[in-house]
N, C-alpha and C positions, 0 to 999 in steps of 0.2 A: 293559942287562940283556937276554939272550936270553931268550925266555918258550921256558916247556917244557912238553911233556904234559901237560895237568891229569889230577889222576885223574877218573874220574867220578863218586866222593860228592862230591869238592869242586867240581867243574862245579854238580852240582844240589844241592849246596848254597847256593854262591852265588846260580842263578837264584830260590831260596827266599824267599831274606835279600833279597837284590835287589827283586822284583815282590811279593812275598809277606809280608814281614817287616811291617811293620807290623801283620798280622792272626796273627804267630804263627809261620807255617806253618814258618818256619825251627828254631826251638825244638821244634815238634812232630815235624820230621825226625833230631832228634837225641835226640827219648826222653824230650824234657821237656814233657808234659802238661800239667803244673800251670803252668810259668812261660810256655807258650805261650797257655794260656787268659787267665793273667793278660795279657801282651801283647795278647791281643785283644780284652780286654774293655779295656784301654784306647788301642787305636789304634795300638801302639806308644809307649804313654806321649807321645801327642800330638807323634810324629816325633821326639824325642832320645831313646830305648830305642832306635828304630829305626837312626838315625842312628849309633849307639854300637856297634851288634851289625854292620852294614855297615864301620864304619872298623875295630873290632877283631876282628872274628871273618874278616872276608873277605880286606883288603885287607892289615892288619897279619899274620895268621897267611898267607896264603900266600904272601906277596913276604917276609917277613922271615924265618920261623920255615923255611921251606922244604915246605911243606903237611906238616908233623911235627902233626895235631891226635889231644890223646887221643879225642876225641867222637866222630872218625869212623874208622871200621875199612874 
């Protein structure tokens, strides 16, 4: 698989999800407040929240779906 231009929401959204996720900051770049507070108020649900939003928000929607996300414009 050739990798291609990433846009850059999804560059830093990844780096978000990536370094940042487990305190949120990935949910709070996409408009969700609430469910980023909750994520940080539990860690990333003790690394599987975290782990779940990294396989499917990152790795599943850009390699599969072809970076097509409603969340990011």
């Amino acid at each position: 698989m050739e990798i291609q231009h990433y846009p850059s929401q999804l560059v830093s959204f990844a780096m978000f999800s990536l370094f940042l996720g487990p305190f949120g900051a990935d949910l709070f770049y996409l408009g969700y407040p609430i469910w980023g507070s909750l994520k940080l108020a539990t860690l990333g649900g003790g690394g599987l929240w975290w782990a779940y939003d990294v396989q499917e928000r990152v790795f599943i929607n850009a390699f599969v779906n072809d970076f097509s996300w409603a969340d990011i414009q």
